[in-house]
C-alpha positions in Angstrom: 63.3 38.9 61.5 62.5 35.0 61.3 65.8 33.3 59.7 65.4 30.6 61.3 64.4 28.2 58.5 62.5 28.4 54.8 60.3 25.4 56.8 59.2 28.5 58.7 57.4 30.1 56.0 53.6 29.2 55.2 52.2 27.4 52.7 52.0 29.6 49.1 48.4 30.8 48.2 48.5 28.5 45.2 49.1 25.5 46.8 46.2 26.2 48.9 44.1 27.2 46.6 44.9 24.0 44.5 44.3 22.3 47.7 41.1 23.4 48.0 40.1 22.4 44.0 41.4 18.8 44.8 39.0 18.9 47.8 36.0 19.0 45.3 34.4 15.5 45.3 35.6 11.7 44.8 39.2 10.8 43.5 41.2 7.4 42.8 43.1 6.5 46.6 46.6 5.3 46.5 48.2 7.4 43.7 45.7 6.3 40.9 44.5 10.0 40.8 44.1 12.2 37.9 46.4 15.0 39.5 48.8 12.3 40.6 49.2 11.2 36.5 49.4 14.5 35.4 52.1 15.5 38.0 54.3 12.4 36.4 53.6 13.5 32.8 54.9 17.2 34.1 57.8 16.3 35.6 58.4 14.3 32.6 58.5 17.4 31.0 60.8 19.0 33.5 63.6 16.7 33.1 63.3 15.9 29.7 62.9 12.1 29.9 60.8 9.2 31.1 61.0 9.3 35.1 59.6 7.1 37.8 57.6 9.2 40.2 56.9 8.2 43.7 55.0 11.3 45.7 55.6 11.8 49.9 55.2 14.3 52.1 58.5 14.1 54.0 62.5 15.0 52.4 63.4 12.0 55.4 61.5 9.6 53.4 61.9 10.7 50.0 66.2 10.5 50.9 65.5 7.9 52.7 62.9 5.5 50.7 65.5 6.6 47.6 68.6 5.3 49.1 66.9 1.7 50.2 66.0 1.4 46.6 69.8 1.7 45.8 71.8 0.3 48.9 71.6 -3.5 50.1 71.8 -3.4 54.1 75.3 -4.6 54.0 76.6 -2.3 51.4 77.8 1.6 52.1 76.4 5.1 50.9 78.9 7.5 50.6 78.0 11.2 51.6 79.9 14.4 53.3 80.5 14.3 56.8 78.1 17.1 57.5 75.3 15.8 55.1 71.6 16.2 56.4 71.1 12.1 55.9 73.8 11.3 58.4 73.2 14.0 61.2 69.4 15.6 61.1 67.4 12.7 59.7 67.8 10.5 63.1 69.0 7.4 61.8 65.5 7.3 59.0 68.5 6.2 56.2 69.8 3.6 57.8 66.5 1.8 59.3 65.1 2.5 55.8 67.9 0.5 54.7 67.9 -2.3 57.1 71.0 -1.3 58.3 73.6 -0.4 55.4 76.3 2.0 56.7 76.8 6.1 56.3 80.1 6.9 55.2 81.3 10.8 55.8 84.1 12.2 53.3 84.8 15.9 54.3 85.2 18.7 51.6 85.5 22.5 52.0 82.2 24.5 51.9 80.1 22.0 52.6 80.9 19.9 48.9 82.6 16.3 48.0 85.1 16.8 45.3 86.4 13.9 43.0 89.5 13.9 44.9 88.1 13.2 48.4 85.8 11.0 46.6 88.4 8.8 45.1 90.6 9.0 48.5 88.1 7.5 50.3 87.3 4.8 48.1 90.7 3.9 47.7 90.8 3.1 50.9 91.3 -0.3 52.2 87.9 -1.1 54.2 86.0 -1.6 51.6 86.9 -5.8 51.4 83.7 -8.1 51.6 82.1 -9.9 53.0 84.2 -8.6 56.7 83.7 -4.8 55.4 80.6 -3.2 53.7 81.2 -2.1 50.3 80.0 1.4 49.1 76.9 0.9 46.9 75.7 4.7 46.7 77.0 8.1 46.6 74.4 10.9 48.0 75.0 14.6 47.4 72.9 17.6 48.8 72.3 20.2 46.3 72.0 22.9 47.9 74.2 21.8 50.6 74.2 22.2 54.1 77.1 24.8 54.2 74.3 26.5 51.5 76.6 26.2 48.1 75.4 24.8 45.2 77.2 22.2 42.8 77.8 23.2 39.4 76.1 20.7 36.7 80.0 20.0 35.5 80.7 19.4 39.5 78.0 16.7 39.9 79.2 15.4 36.8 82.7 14.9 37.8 81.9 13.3 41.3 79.2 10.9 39.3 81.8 9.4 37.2 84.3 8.8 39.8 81.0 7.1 41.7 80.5 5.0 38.5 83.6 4.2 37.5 83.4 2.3 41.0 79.9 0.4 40.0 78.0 3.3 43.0 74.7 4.5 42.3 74.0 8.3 42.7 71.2 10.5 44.4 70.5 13.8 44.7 69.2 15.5 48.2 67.1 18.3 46.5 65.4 19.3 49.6 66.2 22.7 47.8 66.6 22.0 44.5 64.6 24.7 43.4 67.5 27.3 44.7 70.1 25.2 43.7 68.6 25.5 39.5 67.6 28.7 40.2 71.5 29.8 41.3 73.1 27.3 38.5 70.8 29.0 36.1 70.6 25.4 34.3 67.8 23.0 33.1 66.9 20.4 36.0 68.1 17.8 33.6 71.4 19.7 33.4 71.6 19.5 36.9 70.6 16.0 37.4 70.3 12.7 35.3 72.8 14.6 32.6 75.3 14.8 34.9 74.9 11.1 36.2 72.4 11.9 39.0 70.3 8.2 39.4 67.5 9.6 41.8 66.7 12.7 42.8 64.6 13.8 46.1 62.6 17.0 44.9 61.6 19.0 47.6 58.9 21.7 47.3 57.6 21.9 51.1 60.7 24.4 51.8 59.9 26.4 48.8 56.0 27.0 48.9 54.5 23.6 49.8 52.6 22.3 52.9 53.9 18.7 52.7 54.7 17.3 49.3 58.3 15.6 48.0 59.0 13.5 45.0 61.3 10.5 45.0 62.2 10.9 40.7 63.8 8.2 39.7 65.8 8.7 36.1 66.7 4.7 35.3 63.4 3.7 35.2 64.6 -0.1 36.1 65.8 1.2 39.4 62.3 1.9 40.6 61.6 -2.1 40.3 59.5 -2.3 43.5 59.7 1.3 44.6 55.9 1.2 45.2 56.1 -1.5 47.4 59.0 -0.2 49.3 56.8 2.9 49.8 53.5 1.3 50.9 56.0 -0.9 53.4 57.5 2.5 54.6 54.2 3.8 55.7 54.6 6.8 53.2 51.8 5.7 50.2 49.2 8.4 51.5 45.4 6.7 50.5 44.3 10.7 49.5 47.9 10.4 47.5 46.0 13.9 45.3 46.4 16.1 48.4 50.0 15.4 47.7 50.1 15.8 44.3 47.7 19.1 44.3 50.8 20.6 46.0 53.0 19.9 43.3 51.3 20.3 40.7 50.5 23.9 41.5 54.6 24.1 42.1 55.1 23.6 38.5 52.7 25.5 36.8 54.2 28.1 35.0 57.5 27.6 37.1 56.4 28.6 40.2 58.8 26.5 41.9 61.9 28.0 39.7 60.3 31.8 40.8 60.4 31.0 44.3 63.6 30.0 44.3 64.8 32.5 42.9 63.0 35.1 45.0 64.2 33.6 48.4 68.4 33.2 46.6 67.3 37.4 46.1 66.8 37.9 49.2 69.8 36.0 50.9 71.5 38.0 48.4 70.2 41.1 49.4 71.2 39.9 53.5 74.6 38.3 52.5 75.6 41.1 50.3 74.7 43.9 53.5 76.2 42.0 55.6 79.7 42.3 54.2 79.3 45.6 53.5 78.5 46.1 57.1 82.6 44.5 57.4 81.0 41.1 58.9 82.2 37.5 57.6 80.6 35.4 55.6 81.4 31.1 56.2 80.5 30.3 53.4 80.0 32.1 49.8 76.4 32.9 49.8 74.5 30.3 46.4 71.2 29.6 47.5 69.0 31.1 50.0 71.3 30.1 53.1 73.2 32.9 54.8 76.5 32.0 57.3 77.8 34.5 59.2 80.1 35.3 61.8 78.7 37.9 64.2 80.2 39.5 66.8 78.8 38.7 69.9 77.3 42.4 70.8 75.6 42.5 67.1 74.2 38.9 67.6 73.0 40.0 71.3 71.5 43.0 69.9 69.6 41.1 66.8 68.3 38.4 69.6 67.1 41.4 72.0 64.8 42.8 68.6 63.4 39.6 68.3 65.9 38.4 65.6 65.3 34.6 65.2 68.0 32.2 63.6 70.3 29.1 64.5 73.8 29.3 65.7 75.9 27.1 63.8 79.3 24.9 63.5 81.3 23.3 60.8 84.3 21.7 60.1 83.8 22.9 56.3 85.1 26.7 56.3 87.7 28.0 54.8 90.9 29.3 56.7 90.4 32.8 55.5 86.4 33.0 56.5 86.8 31.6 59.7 85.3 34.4 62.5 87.0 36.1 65.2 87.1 34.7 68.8 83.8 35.6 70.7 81.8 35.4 67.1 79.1 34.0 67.1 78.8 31.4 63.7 75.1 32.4 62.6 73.0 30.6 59.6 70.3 32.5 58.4 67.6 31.5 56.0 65.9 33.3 53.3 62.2 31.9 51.8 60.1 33.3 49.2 57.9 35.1 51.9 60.8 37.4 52.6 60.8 40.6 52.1 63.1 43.4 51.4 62.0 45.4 54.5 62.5 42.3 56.7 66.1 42.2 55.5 66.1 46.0 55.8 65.3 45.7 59.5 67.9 42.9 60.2 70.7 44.9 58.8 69.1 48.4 60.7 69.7 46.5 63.9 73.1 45.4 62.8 73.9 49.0 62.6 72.9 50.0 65.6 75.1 47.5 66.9 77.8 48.4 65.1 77.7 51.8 66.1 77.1 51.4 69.9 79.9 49.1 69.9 
């Protein structure tokens, strides 16, 4: 019963078996490898278009490395108030930046809408040179309240972003649940809807450590390289990297693993409220928010139940938990199974019943 995080879950048997190929003999340092070219040519593919591609092994540097390339140090990037980049990533976005400023605008399970957007730019700190001036709007999709934005919904917060000259990223640390759930094409999702950069995460979703900074307006990667070497993130053995996501997007593996870990969280969420428990949030990816009453959390803990408790200032009035809850987020990967689930919601019983 390990919900703690999809980080948890090992490596896929593909990537380490296309780990072990790229181990055979010599290979091109810095990116110059065969695998590294033919992952660009296949992402190509994958979002329809000529991209930039710039490979790491961290989501911190791939949001972070992607928001230098669009934010001066004295300019703003505008993202929700409980984003990933301006609470878990310890600052890495704005020392990346050399300094340019994180600006929270709250929205209700855990997404920015045009409106909150366009209230916060209207606002009257934005005057140079005594205020920054917002240079970047980032959005995480999935997000951290585990929702996903609709292609139409990133499209609708790009334009109010462009209309007011801001760039736009994408934190796609899982992306791959996030198309899966949309059931759209990644360029639906991303560059067609106004999306400027994109952090593509595979290490939550099958990968050992491998990201991709893809960059849709080829001009804005002017430097990019450099930015990376400077960073500390150009890896000499750059095909170790790539070997990971290559294997990824063969035959969709990526796309099948997210969808198998949204199943399962669909298979926990969906017991759950049958079991008369709350749900935060409504349950889009493979993130699970629940309010559990303190004996059924006690009793998961006791069977060796492992998961973070949680808080936000994004839920709804009417899925807000009882007093004495116990605000749960539980994660699904594509390791798990329908038995562990099973035995989750077994104990939940129990504790239902001896309560």
């Amino acid at each position: 019963m390990f919900f703690v995080s999809d980080n948890a879950a090992p490596a896929a048997d593909a990537v380490l078996s296309a780990l072990a190929r790229a181990n055979a003999g010599l290979s091109a340092p810095y990116g110059k490898d065969e695998a590294t070219k033919r992952v660009e040519r296949k992402l190509a593919e994958v979002f329809e278009r000529e991209v930039a591609v710039s490979l790491v092994t961290t989501g911190t540097a791939a949001n972070a490395i992607a928001l230098a390339q669009l934010t001066a140090p004295w300019k703003a990037v505008i993202c929700h108030d409980e984003a990933h980049v301006m609470h878990d990533e310890c600052g890495a976005p704005e020392f990346f930046t050399n300094g340019a400023k994180l600006a929270g605008v709250s929205g209700l399970d855990g997404k920015i809408t045009p409106d909150g957007l366009t209230a916060l730019l209207d606002r009257d700190f934005w005057t140079p040179p005594t205020h920054v001036a917002p240079a970047a709007l980032t959005i995480s999709q999935a997000t951290e309240a585990g929702t996903v934005y609709t292609a139409s919904e990133v499209g609708a917060l790009a334009d109010v972003a462009k209309s007011r000259g801001l760039r736009v990223h994408m934190d796609g640390a899982r992306f791959a649940n996030a198309v899966a759930s949309a059931n759209v094409s990644p360029a639906e999702l991303t560059w067609k809807a106004g999306v400027d950069i994109l952090s593509f995460g595979f290490t939550k979703n099958g990968a050992m450590a491998a990201e991709a900074i893809v960059v849709f307006d080829t001009a804005l990667a002017a430097d990019l390289a450099e930015r990376r070497k400077r960073s500390g993130h150009l890896w000499s053995k750059g095909r170790y990297i790539a070997a990971q996501i290559e294997a990824m997007l063969a035959d969709d593996l990526w796309i099948a693993f997210g969808r198998r870990a949204n199943a399962a969280a669909d298979r926990l969420a969906r017991g759950l409220e049958a079991r008369g428990l709350t749900l935060a949030f409504p349950r889009q990816a493979n993130e699970v928010f629940v309010h559990l009453p303190a004996e059924v959390d006690a009793a998961l803990k006791a069977a060796g139940g492992v998961y973070y408790t949680w808080s936000s200032e994004a839920v709804r009035p009417e899925r807000q938990g009882r007093p004495g809850d116990v605000f749960a987020r539980l994660i699904a990967s594509f390791e798990t199974t329908d038995a562990e689930v099973d035995g989750l919601l077994g104990v939940v019983d129990q504790a239902l019943v001896a309560a």
